[in-house]
VOGU-3710 file (C-alpha; in Angstrom, 3 decimals, decimal comma):
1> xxxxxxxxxx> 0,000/0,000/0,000  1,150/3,432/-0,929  0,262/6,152/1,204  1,827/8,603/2,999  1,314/11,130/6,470  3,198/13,923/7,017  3,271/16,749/9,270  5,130/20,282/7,860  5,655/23,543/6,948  4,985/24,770/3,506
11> xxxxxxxxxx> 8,526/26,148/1,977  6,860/28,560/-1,041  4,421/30,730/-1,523  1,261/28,500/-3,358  0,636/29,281/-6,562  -2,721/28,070/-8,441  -2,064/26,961/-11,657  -4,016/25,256/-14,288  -3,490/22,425/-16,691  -4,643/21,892/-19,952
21> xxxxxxxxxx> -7,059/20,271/-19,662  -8,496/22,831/-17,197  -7,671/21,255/-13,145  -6,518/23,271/-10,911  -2,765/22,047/-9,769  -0,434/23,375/-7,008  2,865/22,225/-6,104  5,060/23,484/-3,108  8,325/22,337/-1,088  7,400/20,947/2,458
31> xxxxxxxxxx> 9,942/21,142/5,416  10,019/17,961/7,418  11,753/17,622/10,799  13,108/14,002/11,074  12,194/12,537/14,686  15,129/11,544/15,508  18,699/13,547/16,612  21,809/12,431/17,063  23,241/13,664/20,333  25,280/16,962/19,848
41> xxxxxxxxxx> 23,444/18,120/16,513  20,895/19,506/15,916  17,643/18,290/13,608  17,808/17,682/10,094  14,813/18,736/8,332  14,061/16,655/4,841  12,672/19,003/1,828  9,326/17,168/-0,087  8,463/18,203/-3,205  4,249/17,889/-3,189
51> xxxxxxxxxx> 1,816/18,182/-5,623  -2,074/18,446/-5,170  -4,815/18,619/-7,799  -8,706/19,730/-8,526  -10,484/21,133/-4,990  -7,550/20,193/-3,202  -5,476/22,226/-4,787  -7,954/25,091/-5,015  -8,566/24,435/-0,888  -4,460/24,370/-0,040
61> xxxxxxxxxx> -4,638/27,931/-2,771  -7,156/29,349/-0,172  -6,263/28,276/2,938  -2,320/28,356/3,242  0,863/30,397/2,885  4,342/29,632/2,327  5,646/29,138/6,571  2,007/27,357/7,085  1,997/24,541/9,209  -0,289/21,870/6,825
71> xxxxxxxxxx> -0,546/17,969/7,495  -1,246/15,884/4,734  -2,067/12,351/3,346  -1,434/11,149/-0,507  0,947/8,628/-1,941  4,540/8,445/-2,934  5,439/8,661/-6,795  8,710/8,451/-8,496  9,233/9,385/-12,096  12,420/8,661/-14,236
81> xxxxxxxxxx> 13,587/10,916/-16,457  16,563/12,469/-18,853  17,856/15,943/-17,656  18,801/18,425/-20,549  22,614/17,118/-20,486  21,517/13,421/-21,066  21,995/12,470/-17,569  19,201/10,208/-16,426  17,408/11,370/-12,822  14,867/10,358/-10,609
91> xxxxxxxxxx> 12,554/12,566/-8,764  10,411/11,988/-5,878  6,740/13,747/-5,422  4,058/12,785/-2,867  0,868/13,466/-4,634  -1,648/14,751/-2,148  -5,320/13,517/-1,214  -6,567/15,347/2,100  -5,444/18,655/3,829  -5,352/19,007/7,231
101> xxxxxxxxxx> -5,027/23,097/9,559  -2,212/22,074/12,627  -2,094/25,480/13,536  -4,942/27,966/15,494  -6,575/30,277/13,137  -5,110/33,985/14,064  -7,889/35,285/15,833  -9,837/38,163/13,792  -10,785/41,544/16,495  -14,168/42,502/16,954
111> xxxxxx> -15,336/45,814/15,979  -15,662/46,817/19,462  -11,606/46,123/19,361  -10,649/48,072/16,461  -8,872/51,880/17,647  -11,486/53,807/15,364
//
């Protein structure tokens, strides 16, 4: 089974794009923290190159900002390909399914708050 959790902050600012066949498509860099630390150094954090699709895409568009705390479930693809100076690569992606918020909505003031 394929699927994937992780729990991260969102490296780039999101930017809705849209194929060509019309779906909406984002794709951003998530910062990982590995659990575990070696004693005397500090925490490595693992970069994730994700991609989400249709309303998922249009909700993570919406919703978050590069810095955002997001949790997320999808799968794990890997693609083979030629680079432009014939050297053959792989790349990793996690293709996303569900969003989750980690982080407390900044609270909004009331209008008996505001200075004016």
């Amino acid at each position: 089974m394929n699927n994937i959790s992780l729990l991260g902050r969102i490296g780039n600012d999101i930017e809705l794009r849209t194929t060509t066949s019309g779906k909406s498509i984002v794709s951003f860099p998530l910062a990982v923290a590995r659990a575990y630390v070696n004693k005397g150094e500090e925490r490595k954090t693992d970069w994730l190159d994700c991609v989400a699709f249709g309303t998922t895409a249009e909700f993570i568009n919406k919703y978050f900002r590069k810095g955002n705390s997001i949790g997320l479930t999808g799968s794990v693809q890997t693609e083979n390909y030629t680079d432009k100076d014939g050297k053959n690569r792989k790349s990793v992606r996690v293709y996303v399914n569900n969003v989750y918020f980690v982080e407390k909505k900044a609270e909004e003031p009331d209008d008996d708050d505001l200075p004016f």
